[in-house]
C-alpha positions as CSV (number, residue, x, y, z in Angstrom):
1,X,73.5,165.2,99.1
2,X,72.2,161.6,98.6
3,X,72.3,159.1,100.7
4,X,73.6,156.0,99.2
5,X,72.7,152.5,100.5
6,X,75.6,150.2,102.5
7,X,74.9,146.5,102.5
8,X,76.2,146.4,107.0
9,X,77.5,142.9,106.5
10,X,79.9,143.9,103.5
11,X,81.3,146.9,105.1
12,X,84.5,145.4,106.9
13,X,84.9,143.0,104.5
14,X,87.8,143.0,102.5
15,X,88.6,140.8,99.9
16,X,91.7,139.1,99.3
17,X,93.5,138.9,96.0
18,X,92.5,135.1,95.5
19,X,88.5,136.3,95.8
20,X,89.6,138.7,93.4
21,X,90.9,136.6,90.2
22,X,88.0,135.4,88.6
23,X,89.8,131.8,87.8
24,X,90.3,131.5,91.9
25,X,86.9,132.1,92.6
26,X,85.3,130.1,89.9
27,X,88.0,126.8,90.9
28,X,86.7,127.7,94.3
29,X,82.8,127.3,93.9
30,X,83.6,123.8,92.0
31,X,83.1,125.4,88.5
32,X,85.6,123.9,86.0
33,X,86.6,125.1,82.4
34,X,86.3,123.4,79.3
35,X,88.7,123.7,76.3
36,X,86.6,124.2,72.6
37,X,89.5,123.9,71.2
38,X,91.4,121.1,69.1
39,X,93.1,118.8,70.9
40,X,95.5,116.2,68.8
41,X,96.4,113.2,69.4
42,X,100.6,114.2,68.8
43,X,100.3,116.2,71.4
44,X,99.3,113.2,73.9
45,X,101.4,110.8,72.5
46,X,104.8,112.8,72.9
47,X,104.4,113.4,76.6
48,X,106.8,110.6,78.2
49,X,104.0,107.8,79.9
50,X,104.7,106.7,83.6
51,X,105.0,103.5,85.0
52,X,101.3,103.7,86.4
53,X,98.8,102.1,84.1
54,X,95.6,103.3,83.9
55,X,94.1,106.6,86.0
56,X,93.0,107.1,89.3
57,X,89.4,106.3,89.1
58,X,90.6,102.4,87.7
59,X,90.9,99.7,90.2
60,X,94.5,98.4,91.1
61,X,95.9,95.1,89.7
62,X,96.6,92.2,91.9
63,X,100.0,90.2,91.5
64,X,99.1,86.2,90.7
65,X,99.0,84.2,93.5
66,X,103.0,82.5,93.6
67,X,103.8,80.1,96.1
68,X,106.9,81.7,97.6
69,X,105.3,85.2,98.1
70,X,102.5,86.8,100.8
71,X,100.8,84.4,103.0
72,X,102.9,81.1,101.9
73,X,106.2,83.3,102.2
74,X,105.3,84.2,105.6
75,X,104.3,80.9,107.1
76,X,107.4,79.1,105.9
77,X,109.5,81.8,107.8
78,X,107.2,81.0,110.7
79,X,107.7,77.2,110.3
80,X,111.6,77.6,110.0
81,X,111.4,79.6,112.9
82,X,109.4,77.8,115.2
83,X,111.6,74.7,114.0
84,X,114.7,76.4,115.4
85,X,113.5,76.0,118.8
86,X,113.7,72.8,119.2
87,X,116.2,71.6,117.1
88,X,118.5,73.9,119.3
89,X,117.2,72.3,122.6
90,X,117.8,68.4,120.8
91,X,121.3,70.2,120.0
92,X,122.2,70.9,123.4
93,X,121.0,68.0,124.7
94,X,122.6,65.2,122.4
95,X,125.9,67.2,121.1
96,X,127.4,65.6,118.8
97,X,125.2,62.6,118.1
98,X,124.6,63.1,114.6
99,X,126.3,64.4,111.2
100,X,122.8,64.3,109.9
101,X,121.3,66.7,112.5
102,X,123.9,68.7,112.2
103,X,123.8,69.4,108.7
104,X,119.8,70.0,108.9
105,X,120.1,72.3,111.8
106,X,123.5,74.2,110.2
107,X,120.7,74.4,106.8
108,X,118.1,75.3,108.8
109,X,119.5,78.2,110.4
110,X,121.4,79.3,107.3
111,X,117.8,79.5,105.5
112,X,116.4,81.5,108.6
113,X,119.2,84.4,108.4
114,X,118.6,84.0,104.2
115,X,115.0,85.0,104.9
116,X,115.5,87.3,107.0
117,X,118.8,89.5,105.6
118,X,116.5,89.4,102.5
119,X,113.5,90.5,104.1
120,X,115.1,93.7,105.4
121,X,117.0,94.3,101.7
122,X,113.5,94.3,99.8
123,X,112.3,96.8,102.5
124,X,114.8,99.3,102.7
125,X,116.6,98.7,99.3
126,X,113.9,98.0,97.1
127,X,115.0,98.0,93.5
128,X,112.4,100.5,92.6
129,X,114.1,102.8,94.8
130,X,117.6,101.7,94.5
131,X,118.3,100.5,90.7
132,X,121.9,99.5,91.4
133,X,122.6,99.5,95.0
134,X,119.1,97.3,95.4
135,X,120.2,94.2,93.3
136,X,124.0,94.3,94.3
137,X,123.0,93.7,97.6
138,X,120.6,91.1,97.1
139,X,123.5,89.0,94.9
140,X,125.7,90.0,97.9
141,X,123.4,88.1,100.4
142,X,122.8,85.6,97.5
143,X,126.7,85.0,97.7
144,X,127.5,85.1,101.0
145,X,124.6,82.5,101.8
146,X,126.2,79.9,99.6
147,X,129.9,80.9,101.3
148,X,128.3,79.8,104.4
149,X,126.7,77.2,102.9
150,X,130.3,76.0,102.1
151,X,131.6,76.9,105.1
152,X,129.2,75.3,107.5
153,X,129.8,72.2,105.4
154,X,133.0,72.0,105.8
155,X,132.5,72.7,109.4
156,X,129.9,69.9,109.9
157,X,132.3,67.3,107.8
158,X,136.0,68.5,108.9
159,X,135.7,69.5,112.6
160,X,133.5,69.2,115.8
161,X,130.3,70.0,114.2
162,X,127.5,72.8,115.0
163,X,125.8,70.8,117.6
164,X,129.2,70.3,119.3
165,X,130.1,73.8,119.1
166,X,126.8,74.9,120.6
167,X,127.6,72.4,123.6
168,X,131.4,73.9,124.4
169,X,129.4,77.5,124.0
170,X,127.1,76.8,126.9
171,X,129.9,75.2,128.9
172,X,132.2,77.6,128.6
């Protein structure tokens, strides 16, 4: 009876059915395939094309610079904000002094909650995402900002004012 030779390190091994498709293992050692056949150009130009331009390996386009978006955007929201501070404090202070301050501080804080409401509709209801829901919204905040535009107005010219309001809220 003859002997035959075991190779020890392959005795316990046991391959799985991945090691043992020849396409598995070849994809697995980095080894790709190639196609000799004829490829037409009908066939690429009926599959649907995707809103990315380009392929991975191509750098990314940058929007033009526009005045009311990234860093410009941001530090107007900052400057209306930092603005509120003290035109509340003045507010308190000399209720009901002014029509003029009133109206700047009623625009001022109506611009503030604009930028802001919108700020959390482009986040969460982008129009990407949300074709219909996305842009209804936004014309919703768009309408309701000039409705309180309107309102505050009428406020300002027709009753107490906002500074005067802001007085009888801190006394009451």
């Amino acid at each position: 009876m003859a002997l035959r030779s075991v190779n020890p390190l392959a005795v316990n091994l046991r391959l799985s059915s991945a090691a043992l498709n020849p396409h598995i293992r070849l994809m697995s050692i980095g080894a790709r395939s190639f196609s000799t056949g004829n490829q037409h150009r009908s066939d690429a130009a009926a599959r649907p094309t995707s809103y990315i331009k380009g392929t991975v390996n191509e750098p990314t386009s940058y929007p033009t610079p526009n005045a009311v978006h990234g860093s410009y955007h941001w530090a107007f929201e900052r400057a209306v904000s930092v603005a509120l501070i003290p035109m509340v404090a003045v507010g308190m202070v000399k209720h009901g002094a002014s029509g003029l301050f009133d109206g700047v501080l009623a625009l001022t804080l109506l611009v503030h909650s604009h930028i802001g409401f919108d700020c959390c509709l482009q986040d969460y209801l982008h129009k990407r995402k949300f074709p219909i829901a996305g842009p209804l919204a936004s014309w919703t905040l768009k309408a309701a900002t000039l409705g309180t535009l309107v309102g505050l107005y009428e406020f300002n010219t027709n009753d107490i004012g906002l500074t005067e309001l802001i007085a009888k809220l801190w006394t009451a």
